[in-house]
C-alpha positions as CSV (number, residue, x, y, z in Angstrom):
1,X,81.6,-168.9,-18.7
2,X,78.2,-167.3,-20.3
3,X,79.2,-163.9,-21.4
4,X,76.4,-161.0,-20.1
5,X,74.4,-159.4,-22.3
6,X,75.3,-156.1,-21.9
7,X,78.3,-155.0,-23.6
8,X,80.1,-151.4,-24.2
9,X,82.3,-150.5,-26.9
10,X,84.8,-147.8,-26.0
11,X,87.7,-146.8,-28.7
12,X,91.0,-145.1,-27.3
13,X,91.5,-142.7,-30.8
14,X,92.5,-140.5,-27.3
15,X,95.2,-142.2,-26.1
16,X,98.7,-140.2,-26.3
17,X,101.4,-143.3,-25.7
18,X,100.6,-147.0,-24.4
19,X,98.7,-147.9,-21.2
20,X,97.7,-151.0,-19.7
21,X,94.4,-151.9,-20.9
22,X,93.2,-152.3,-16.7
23,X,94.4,-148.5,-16.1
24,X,92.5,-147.4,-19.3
25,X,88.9,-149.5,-18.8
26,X,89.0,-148.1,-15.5
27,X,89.0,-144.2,-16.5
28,X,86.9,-144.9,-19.2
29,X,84.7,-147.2,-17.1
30,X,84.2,-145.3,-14.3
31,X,85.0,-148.4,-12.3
32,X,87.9,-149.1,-10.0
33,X,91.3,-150.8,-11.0
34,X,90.7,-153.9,-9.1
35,X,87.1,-154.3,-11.0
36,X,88.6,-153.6,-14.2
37,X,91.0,-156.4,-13.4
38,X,88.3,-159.1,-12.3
39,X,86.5,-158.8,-15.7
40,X,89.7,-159.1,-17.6
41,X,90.8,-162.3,-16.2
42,X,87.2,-163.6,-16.6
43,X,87.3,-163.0,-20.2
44,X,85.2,-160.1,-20.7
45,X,87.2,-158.2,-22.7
46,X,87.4,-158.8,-26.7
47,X,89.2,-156.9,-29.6
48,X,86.3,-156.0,-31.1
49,X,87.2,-157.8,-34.6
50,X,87.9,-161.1,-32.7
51,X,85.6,-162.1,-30.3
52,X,85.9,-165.3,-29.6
53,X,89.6,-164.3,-28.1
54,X,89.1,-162.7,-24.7
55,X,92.3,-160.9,-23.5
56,X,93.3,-161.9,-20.2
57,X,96.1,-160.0,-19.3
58,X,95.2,-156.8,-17.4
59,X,98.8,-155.7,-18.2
60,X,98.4,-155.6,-22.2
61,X,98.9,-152.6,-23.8
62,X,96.5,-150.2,-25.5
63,X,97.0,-148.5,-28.5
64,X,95.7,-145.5,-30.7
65,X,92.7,-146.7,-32.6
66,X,91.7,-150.3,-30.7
67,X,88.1,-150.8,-30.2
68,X,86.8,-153.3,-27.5
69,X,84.1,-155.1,-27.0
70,X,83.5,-155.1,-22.5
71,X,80.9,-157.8,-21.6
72,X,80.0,-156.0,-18.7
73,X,78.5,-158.3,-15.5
74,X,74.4,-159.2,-14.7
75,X,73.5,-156.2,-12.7
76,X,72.9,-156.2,-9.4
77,X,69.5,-155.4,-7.7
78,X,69.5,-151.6,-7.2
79,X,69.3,-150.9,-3.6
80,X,69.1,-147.3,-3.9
81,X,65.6,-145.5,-2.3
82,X,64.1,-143.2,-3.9
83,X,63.3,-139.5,-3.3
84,X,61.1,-137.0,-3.4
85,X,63.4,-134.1,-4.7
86,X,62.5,-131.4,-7.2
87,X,64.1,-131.5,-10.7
88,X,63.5,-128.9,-13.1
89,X,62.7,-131.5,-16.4
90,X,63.2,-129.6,-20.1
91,X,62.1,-132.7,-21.9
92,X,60.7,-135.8,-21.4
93,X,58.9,-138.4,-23.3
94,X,59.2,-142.4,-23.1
95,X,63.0,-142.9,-23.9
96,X,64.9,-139.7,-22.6
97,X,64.7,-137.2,-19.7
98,X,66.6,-134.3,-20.0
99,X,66.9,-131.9,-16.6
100,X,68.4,-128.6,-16.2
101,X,70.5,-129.8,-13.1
102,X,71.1,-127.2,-10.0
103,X,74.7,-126.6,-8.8
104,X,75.2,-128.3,-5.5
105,X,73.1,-131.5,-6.2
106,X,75.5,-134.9,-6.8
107,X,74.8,-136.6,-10.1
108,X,75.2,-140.1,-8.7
109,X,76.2,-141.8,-5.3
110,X,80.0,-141.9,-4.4
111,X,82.1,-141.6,-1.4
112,X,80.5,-138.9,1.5
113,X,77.3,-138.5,-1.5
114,X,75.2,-141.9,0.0
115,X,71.8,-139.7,-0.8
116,X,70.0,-137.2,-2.3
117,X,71.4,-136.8,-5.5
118,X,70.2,-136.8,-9.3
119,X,69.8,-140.5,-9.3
120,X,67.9,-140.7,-6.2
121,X,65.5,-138.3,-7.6
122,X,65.5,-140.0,-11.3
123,X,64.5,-143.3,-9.5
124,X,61.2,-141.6,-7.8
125,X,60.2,-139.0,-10.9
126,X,61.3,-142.1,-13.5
127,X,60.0,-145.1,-11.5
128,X,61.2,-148.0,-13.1
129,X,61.9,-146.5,-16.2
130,X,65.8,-145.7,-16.4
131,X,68.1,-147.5,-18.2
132,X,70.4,-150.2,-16.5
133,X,73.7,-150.2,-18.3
134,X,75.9,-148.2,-16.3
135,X,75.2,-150.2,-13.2
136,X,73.0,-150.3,-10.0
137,X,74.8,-146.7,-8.9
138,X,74.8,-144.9,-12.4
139,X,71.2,-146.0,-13.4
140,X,70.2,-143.7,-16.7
141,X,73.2,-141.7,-16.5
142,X,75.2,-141.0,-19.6
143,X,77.7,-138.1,-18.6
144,X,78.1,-136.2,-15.7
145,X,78.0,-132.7,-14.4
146,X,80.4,-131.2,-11.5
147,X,78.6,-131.1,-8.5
148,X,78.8,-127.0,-8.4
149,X,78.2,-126.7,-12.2
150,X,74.7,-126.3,-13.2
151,X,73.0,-127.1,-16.2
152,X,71.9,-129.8,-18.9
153,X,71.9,-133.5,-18.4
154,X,70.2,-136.1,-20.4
155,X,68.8,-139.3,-19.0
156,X,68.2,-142.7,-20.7
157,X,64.9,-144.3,-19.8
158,X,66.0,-148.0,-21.2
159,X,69.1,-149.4,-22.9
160,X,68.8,-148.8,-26.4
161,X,68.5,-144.9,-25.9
162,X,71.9,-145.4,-23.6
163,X,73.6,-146.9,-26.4
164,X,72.3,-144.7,-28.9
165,X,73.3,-141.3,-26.8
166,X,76.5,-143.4,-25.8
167,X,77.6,-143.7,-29.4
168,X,76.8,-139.7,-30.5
169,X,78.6,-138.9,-27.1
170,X,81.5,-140.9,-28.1
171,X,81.7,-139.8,-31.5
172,X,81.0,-136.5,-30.6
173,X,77.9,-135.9,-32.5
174,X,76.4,-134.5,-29.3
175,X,77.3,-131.1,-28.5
176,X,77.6,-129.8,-25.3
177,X,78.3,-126.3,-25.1
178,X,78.7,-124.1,-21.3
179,X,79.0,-120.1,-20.2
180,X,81.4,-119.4,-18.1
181,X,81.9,-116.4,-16.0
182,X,86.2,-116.1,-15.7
183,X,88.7,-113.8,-14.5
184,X,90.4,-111.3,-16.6
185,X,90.4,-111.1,-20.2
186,X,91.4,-114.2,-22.8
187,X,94.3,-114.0,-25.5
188,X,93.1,-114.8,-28.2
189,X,90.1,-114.1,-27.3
190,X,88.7,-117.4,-28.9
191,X,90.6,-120.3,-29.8
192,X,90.9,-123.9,-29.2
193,X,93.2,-124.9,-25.9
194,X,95.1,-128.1,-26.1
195,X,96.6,-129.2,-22.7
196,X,96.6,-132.9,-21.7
197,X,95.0,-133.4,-18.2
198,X,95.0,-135.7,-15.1
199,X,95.0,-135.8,-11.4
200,X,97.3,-132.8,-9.6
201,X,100.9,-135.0,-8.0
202,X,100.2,-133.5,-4.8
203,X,96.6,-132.3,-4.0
204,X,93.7,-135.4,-4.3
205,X,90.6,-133.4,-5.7
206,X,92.6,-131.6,-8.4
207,X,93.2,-132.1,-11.8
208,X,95.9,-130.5,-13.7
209,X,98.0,-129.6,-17.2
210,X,100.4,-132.5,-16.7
211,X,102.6,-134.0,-19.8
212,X,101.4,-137.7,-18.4
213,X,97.6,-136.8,-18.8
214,X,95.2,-137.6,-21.5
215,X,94.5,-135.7,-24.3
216,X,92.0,-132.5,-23.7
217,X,90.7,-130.4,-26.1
218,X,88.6,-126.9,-25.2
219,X,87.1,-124.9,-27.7
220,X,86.0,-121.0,-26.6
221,X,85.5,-117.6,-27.4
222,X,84.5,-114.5,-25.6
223,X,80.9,-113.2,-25.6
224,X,82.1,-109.8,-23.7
225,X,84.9,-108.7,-21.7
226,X,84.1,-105.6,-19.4
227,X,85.7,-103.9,-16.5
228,X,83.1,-103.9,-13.7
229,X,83.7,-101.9,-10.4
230,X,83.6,-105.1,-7.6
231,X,85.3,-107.8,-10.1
232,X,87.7,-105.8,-12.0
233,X,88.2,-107.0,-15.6
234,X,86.4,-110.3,-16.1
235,X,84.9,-112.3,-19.6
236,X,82.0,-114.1,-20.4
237,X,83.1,-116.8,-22.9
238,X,80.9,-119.7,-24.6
239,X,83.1,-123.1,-24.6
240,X,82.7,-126.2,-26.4
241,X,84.6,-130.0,-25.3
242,X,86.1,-132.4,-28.0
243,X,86.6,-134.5,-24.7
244,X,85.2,-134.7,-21.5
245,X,88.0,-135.4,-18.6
246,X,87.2,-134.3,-15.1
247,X,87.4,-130.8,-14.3
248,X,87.9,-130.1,-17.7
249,X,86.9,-126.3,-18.9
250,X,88.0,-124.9,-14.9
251,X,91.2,-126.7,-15.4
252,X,92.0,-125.0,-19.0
253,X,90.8,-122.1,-18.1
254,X,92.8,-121.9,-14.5
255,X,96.0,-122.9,-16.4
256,X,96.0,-119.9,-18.3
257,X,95.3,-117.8,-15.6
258,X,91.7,-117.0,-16.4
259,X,90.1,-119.4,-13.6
260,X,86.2,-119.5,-13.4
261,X,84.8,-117.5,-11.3
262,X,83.9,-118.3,-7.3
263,X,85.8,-121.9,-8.3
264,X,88.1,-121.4,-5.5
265,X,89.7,-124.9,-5.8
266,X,91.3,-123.9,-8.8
267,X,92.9,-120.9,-7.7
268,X,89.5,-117.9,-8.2
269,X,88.7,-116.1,-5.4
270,X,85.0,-116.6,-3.5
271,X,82.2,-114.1,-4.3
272,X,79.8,-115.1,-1.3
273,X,80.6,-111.5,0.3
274,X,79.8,-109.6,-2.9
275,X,77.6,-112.0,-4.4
276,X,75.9,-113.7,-1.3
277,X,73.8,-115.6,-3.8
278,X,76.5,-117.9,-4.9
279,X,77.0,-120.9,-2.6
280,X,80.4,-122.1,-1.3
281,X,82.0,-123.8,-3.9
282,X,79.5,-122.9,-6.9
283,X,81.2,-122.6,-10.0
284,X,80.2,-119.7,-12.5
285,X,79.9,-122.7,-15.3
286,X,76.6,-123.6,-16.7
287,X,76.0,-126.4,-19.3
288,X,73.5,-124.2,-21.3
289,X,73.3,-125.6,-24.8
290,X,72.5,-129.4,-25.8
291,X,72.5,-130.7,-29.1
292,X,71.7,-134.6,-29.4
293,X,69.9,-136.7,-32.0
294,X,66.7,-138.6,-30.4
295,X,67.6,-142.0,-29.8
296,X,63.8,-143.4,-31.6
297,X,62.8,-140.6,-34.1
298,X,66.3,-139.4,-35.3
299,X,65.1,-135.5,-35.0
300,X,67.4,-133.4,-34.0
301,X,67.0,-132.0,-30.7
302,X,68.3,-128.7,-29.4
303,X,67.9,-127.2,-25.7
304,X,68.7,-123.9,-24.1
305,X,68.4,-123.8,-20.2
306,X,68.5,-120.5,-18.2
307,X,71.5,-120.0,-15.9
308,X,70.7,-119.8,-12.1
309,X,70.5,-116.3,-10.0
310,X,73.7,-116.4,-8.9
311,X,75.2,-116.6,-12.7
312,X,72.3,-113.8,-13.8
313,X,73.6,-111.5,-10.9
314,X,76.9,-111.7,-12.2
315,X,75.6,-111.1,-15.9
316,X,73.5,-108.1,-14.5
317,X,77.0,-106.8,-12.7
318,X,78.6,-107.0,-16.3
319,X,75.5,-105.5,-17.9
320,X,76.0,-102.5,-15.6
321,X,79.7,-102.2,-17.0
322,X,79.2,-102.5,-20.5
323,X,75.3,-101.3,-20.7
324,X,75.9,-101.1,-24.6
325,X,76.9,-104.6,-25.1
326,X,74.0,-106.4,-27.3
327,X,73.4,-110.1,-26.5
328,X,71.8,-112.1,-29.3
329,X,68.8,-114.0,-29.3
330,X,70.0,-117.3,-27.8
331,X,72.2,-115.6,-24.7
332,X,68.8,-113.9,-23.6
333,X,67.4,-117.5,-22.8
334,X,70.1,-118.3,-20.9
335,X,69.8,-115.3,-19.0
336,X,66.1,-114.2,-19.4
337,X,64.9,-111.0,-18.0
């Protein structure tokens, strides 16, 4: 068969013990089991120093430091329509979009999410102008967002910025770095948490610290730590991912006992009654910080986006608490004024 064009190369320097090469191209994929499968026995999949040797066998096993080369199939036509829904851009130009995202919206379509998420509005503000290599469903994206966490997400316009962004992402030359609002106070109170992750044995949309998860790595520290008189004792820490598995920072975070705050599903309580601004389900987690190196120029690009109301209400509530805290220069654009 003619090989596609398109063609991602993932390395597993994360994997812990061996897995069969259709489980891992399917987490790291995004794509189901079965599909991961299909492309295997098709020959699609090459060791990246010998490609001219597919491997066939879904069942073969991965190991620390393999690099492959996924010939990924001809799109497909997008069928999604477009919409007309507000997005609050920080950048654009002719290669990369990068939007402060709003907690509630869907990043792209999936089960129960048919419209009106991220992509949906990317196709009508972008037009034709995203790029196509994470499929028909995914067009443009290059990492995700929790549908109740707000904050930074950047947007390739065409293939070659996605591979560029895809590589610093991978390599972990692109910094991502998120406040978070938690419970109680952290010891140490910065530090680097460690705890593989995957999906909770008994409850479907969980994650959880399980020995048979992948490796997870969480870096934090506490911007300020105050008792306030509705919330108790609560911290606002800065945190930083070596990796980026689902759920990641609430599930750290809620292991220790220190869940995020309003993020019920892992164990926080809701604020809606004292803080009617939060909506069901909104996490107090914002991706506030993006480093990333321009895909064209090579300049090094930094953006700061302000938290939403909710979040500021909180960090108004902890203000009130500890009115002589001093925040520097770069915490006052996340929550301006």
């Amino acid at each position: 068969m003619s090989l596609p064009k398109i063609m991602n190369i993932f390395t597993t320097t994360e994997v812990t013990k061996p897995e069969r090469l259709d489980i891992f191209l399917s987490q790291a994929l995004e794509k189901s089991r079965s599909f991961c499968q299909k492309i295997i026995k098709e020959g699609c999949v090459f060791f990246h120093n010998d490609p001219k040797n597919p491997i066939v066998s879904a069942s073969h096993k991965v190991a620390v430091g393999d690099i492959y080369d996924v010939h990924m199939p001809e799109l497909k036509e997008a069928r999604l329509v477009a919409e007309d829904i507000p997005l609050a851009v920080v950048f654009e130009d002719e290669d990369i979009i990068v939007v402060n995202k709003p907690a509630g919206l869907v990043v792209h379509p999936a089960p129960g999410h048919h419209t009106g998420t991220l992509v949906h509005a990317l196709l009508h503000h972008c037009k034709d102008q995203l790029s196509g290599v994470n499929g028909e469903k995914k067009p443009g994206i290059l990492h995700r967002l929790d549908r109740f966490t707000s904050g930074l997400i950047v947007i390739a316009k065409h293939d070659q910025a996605h591979h560029h962004l895809a590589e610093q992402i991978a390599t972990r030359t692109a910094k991502r770095i998120y406040i978070a609002f938690c419970q109680e106070e952290l010891f140490p109170k910065a530090g680097v948490i460690n705890k593989p992750i995957g999906r909770h044995h008994k409850h479907r949309l969980r994650m959880a610290v399980t020995q048979k998860g992948r490796e997870s790595i969480t870096n934090f520290h506490t911007i300020c730590c105050a008792i306030t008189p509705i919330l108790g004792r609560i911290s606002l820490i800065q945190c930083s991912l070596e990796t980026g598995r689902t759920h990641q920072i609430r599930v750290h975070l809620s292991h220790q006992r220190n869940s995020v705050l309003n993020d019920t599903l892992y164990g926080a309580r809701a604020l809606q009654e004292q803080f009617p601004l939060f909506a069901e389900g909104q996490q107090a987690l914002h991706a506030a910080e993006l480093h990333i190196i321009h895909p064209k120029t090579n300049e090094a690009l930094h953006f700061t986006a302000p938290a939403s109301p909710a979040m500021r209400a909180l960090y108004e509530h902890m203000l009130q608490a500890q009115p002589d805290f001093k925040a520097s220069k770069g915490l006052a654009k996340i929550f301006p004024s």
